[in-house]
C-alpha angles and dihedrals in degrees: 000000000000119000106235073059096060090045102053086041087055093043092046090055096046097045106097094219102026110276087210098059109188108190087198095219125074116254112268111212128193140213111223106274091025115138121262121198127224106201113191119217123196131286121271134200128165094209092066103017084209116126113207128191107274086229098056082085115069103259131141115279137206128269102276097018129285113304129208110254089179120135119181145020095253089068097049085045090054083037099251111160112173120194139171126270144226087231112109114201128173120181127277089356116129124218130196131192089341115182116227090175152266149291134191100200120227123208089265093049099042087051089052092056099043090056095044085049089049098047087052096237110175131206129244121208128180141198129189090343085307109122114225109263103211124235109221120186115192124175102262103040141343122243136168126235119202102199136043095049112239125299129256100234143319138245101245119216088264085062099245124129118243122193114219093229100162108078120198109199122199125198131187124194138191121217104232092205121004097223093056128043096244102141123184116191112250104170136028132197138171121194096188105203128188111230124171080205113200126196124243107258098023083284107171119196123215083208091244103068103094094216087069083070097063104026110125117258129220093207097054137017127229087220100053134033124262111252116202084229085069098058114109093172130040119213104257118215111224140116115295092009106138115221120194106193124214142169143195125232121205132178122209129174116231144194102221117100125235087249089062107034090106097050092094098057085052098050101103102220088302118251102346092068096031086060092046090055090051093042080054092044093047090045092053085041092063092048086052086053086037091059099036091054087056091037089052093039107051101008105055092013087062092036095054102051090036096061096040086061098041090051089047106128086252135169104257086244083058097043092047095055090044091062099038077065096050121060109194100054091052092076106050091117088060107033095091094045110135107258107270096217113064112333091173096050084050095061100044090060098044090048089057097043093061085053099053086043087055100046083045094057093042099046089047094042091059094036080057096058093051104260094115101067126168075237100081101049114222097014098111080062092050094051087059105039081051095040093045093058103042085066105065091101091065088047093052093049108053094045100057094041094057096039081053082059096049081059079245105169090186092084086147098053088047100046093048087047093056095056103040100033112079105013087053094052088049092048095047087053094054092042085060087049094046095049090051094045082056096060085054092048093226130160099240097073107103117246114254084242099052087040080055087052089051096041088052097041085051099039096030097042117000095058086039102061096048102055075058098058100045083051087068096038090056089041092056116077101269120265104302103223114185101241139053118253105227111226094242120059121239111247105247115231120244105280126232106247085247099061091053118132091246095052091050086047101059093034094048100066098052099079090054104040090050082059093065120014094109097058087044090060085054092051095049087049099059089046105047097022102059085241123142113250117198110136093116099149093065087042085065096045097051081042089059096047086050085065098046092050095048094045089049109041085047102057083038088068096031088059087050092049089044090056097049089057096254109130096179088116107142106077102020084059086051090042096055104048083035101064090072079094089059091058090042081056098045082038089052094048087059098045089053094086096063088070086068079225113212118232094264119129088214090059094050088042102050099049097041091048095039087048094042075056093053089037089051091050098052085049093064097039100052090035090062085037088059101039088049090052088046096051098051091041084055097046092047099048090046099050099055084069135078121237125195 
């Protein structure tokens, strides 16, 4: 690798919002009066988290009926469906007070708006691949959000429901080259604004005539924007109301380049966020030093002290008293016993969690670098899904060469275990989630011919691959451990209560858990809160510290079970860095109630199993952290003795 390689690599993982920033789409210029598109996504709402079709609400559509503008598998998975739109924009054209059209709502359609005003959903507009900001004006100030789109109406004190159906769009634009009228859009906003427009003469319009789309208006002028200060009358939400939908169109020059347009979204909030991530990563650095102090301290202090004396050149009465006072030497003939409680089950899991470790480092290495931009929608979700599956192989082969170690003789049924095991359960579990999103006809359930690409990536590569990686690790010697396991087991001594398996368990997570919770508030944010997540450079390093707590804390309990003579090492050393999912569950439980959650099964369904998956999937990641640690913790210490 080069070395200006290794150096942008080092600064991309330690910029908090990803100093190489790669948009993942070519500029689009336009000349002035050149179309520009206004594509529609679904609604949104965090209350629900179930994203519905923007035209399941009665709004005006396109000429020749709304068509798909989706590209890839990764934004059916996170339930985009972008679609055209009725809005006609040309560049650097003005529009004031223009009519889209207009409804006259039945009973059906009145009741579907109310509820999508009640439950807060929120509409998503895009120009050019730049997603709408909202321009909310409140009494007391005016501020812009940047993510959640804008919402479709609001519940007014009186306890009616009023629709935002005047639109002021903002644009802002960016001259290429200052000598030719070549414009690239840098900036989008939406003030959404609820208007009972009336026409001038008592003029009512059926909705179909054309000239309704040019008669003049009293409660809003075709030379001046419309200003939410003007309004006299809200547009009220009810059966037989007729709503006539407008926007405004206006054109502003800006400073801000195309390649930066997008720095704003990702902003996080500025200072304010970017402090708090290093506060959190300061804070997960002390508990490493913290650790590695004990782990110095007792554990390579003792060791230390402890092997010097067993390898002394002593009599074997001697010899025989010396290790009757030290435990962990005592059970060197046993330490490296196959577990006696499901070998085959630990390594498949072992098996799947180096696969997951492996899909993590790689997705983050190349968000870091800037190719998973908020830009290309759903491709944070490709990346894993490909990444995932390529490797199976690592996944095959970790599993089957430590199931050869155990002495196993079912390699079939191990190798078909690892890799159906875990990703079938996942993908049971979606199938259910997807069925129920499809009741609701949202757009989140995933399409029968996207479910067929899934389904054929799973069963066509990623099976594959790992039945070819278990042939080489049963091909390979099995694992070479330095010392002899004797044929009877040694009889372990009645344990302390604190040094039970379930004690170990639940202490063992915190640590870990403490390391990393803020960023995990972050993550959950951007994921049920409709918020753009790309701090991906502070995602690896907490990540990082993740591994060094778990390794560390984990070898940290191995070497005080050793010591008190209990060898059953393998899956107490999984279970304890493994329980840091337990605290993201019970975590996750609490921070439930931020999303003000309506009363419908499919909500709760849908985030509590989303977040058992997740869960699920850190187990397995800090519990082979934590084996991995142990072992070579094991191998090491032992083989710094000598054994007769």
């Amino acid at each position: 690798m080069k070395p200006i390689t290794v150096l942008l690599s080092a600064i991309s993982v330690l910029s908090p919002a990803g100093a190489f920033y790669f948009p993942g789409v070519d500029p689009v210029s336009f000349a002035k009066d050149d179309p520009v598109e206004v594509k529609v996504n679904s609604m949104t709402s965090t209350h629900t988290q179930i994203p519905r079709d923007y035209y399941s609400l009665e709004y005006c559509r396109p000429n020749g009926g709304p068509k798909s503008a989706s590209e890839n598998l990764g934004e059916f998975i996170t339930g985009n469906k972008i679609q055209n739109s009725p809005f006609s924009l040309r560049m650097h054209e003005e529009k004031f007070c223009s009519v889209v059209c207009s409804k006259t709502l039945s009973k059906e359609s009145s009741i579907m708006f109310y509820k999508a005003i009640k439950e807060e959903y929120s509409n998503h507009f895009i120009i050019d691949n730049l997603p709408s900001a909202s321009l909310v004006i409140s009494q007391s100030q005016m501020y812009i959000s940047y993510a959640g789109g804008f919402p479709v109406g609001f519940i007014g004190d009186d306890k009616n429901s009023y629709i935002f159906n005047h639109l002021k769009i903002i644009v802002e634009y960016h001259q290429v080259v200052p000598e030719e009228e070549e414009y690239r859009v840098v900036g989008f906003f939406v003030e959404p604004i609820s208007v009972n427009h009336k026409y001038e003469g008592d003029y009512e319009w059926n909705g179909v005539d054309p000239e309704g789309l040019t008669k003049p208006m009293t409660t809003c002028s075709k030379g001046d924007m419309l200003n939410a200060d003007d309004v006299t009358e809200l547009q009220l939400v009810g059966e037989g109301q007729e709503i006539i939908f407008t926007y405004d169109v206006l054109w502003t020059e800006s400073e801000t380049r195309w390649a930066s347009r997008w720095d704003i979204y990702l902003s996080m909030d500025g200072a304010v966020s970017s402090t708090i991530h290093w506060f959190s990563i300061i804070n997960s650095l002390l508990i490493i030093l913290f650790l590695s102090g004990m782990v110095g301290m007792i554990l390579f202090r003792n060791l230390r002290r402890d092997i010097m004396e067993y390898n002394k050149n002593l009599t074997d009465e001697e010899k025989a008293e010396e290790r009757e006072e030290s435990g962990w030497k005592l059970v060197h003939a046993d330490v490296f016993r196959a577990p006696s409680a499901h070998p085959m089950l630990f390594a498949v899991f072992v098996g799947n969690g180096t696969q997951l470790i492996m899909m993590a480092l790689l997705t983050m290495f190349f968000a870091c670098l800037g190719f998973l931009s908020p830009a290309r929608r759903g491709s944070l979700v490709m990346m894993v899904i490909v990444m995932y599956v390529l490797f199976g192989a690592t996944a095959g082969y970790t599993s089957s060469r430590l199931y050869k170690s155990f002495r196993g003789r079912a390699w079939q049924r191990c190798t078909v275990l690892t890799a159906t095991v875990f990703p079938g359960t996942g993908f049971l579990i979606f199938l259910v989630f997807n069925t129920f999103l499809s009741f609701y006809h949202s757009t989140g359930a995933v399409p029968f011919l996207q479910l067929l690409s899934i389904m054929a990536l799973w069963c066509c590569v990623s099976i594959p691959l790992v039945f070819f990686g278990a042939f080489f690790g049963y091909k390979y010697d099995t694992l070479e451990y330095p010392t002899v396991t004797s044929t009877i087991p040694r009889e372990i001594p009645v344990q302390p209560w604190y040094f039970s398996t379930a004690t170990l368990v639940l202490l063992g997570g915190i640590l870990p858990f403490g390391a990393s919770f803020v960023e995990l508030f972050f993550i959950m944010s951007s994921i049920w809160m409709d918020q753009y997540y790309y701090v991906f450079g502070f995602t690896f390093l907490v990540f990082l510290i993740l591994i060094v707590t778990c390794a560390e804390l984990s070898m940290l309990l191995c070497y005080f079970q050793l010591c008190s003579e209990d060898y059953n090492w393998w899956w107490r050393s999984f279970l304890t860095s493994g329980s840091t999912a337990i605290y993201m569950f019970g975590y996750s439980a609490v921070w439930f109630q931020k999303l003000e959650p309506s009363k419908m099964f499919l909500t709760y369904l849908l985030y509590f199993g989303y977040m058992f998956m997740a869960s699920c999937v850190l187990f397995l990641i800090t519990g082979t952290i934590g084996f991995v640690a142990c072992l070579w913790f094991t191998k090491k210490i032992f083989g710094s003795i000598k054994v007769d």
